[in-house]
N, C-alpha and C positions, 0 to 999 in steps of 0.2 A: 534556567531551564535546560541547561546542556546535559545534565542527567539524564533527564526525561527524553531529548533529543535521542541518546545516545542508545537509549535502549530501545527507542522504537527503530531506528537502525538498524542495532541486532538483529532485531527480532524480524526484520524484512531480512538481511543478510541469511540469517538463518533458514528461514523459510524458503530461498532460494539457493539456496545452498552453496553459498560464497562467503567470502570472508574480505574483511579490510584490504583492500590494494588488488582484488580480482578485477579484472577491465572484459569487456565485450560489448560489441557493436550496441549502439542505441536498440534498434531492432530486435534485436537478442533478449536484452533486458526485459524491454519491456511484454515480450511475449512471454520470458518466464515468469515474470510479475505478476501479468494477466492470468495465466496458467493456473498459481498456486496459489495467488492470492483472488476469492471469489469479492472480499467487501473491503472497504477500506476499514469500519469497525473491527474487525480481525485484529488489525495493529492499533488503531485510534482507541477505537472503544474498551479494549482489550478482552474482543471476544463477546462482551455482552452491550457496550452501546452506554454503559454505565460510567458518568463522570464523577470520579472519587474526590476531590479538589479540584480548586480553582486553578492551583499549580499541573494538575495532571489533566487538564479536562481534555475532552475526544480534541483530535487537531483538525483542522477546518470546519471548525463550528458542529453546527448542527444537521448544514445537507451534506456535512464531508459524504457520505452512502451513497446519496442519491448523485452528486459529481462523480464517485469515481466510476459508479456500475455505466453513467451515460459515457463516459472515458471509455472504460473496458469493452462496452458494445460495439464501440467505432473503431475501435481496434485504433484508438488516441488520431485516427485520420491515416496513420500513416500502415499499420500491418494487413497484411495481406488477406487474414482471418478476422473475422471480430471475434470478443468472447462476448458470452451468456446475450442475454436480449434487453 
């Protein structure tokens, strides 16, 4: 599965507009995280929520969505702002 690891990597790296070896505070991250990424589907589901293979399927199951938006709300407990509701 490290292919499939590797591009969902990217494609968060991408999205946040960093690359392999960029470093910043916990804090940092995860508020551009929160920022640009609204679902975790975006990257898991790729966009439409849709499991292509067994090998590619969405990554934390089925409530991966519904975990990260309650993450994202709480501002993961630790940021200052929450995102979305």
């Amino acid at each position: 599965m490290a292919l499939r690891d590797e591009l969902k990597d990217l494609d968060v790296l991408q999205r946040l507009g960093m690359a392999y070896g960029d470093t910043m505070s916990a804090r940092a991250l995860f508020s551009r995280l929160y920022e640009r990424i609204e679902s975790a589907l975006e990257i898991c589901g790729y966009g439409d929520g849709v499991a292509r293979s067994r090998e590619w399927s969405i990554c934390g199951g089925e409530n991966v969505n519904a975990r990260y938006a309650k993450g994202r709300a709480a501002g993961l407990g630790f940021l200052d702002a929450p995102f979305g509701h």
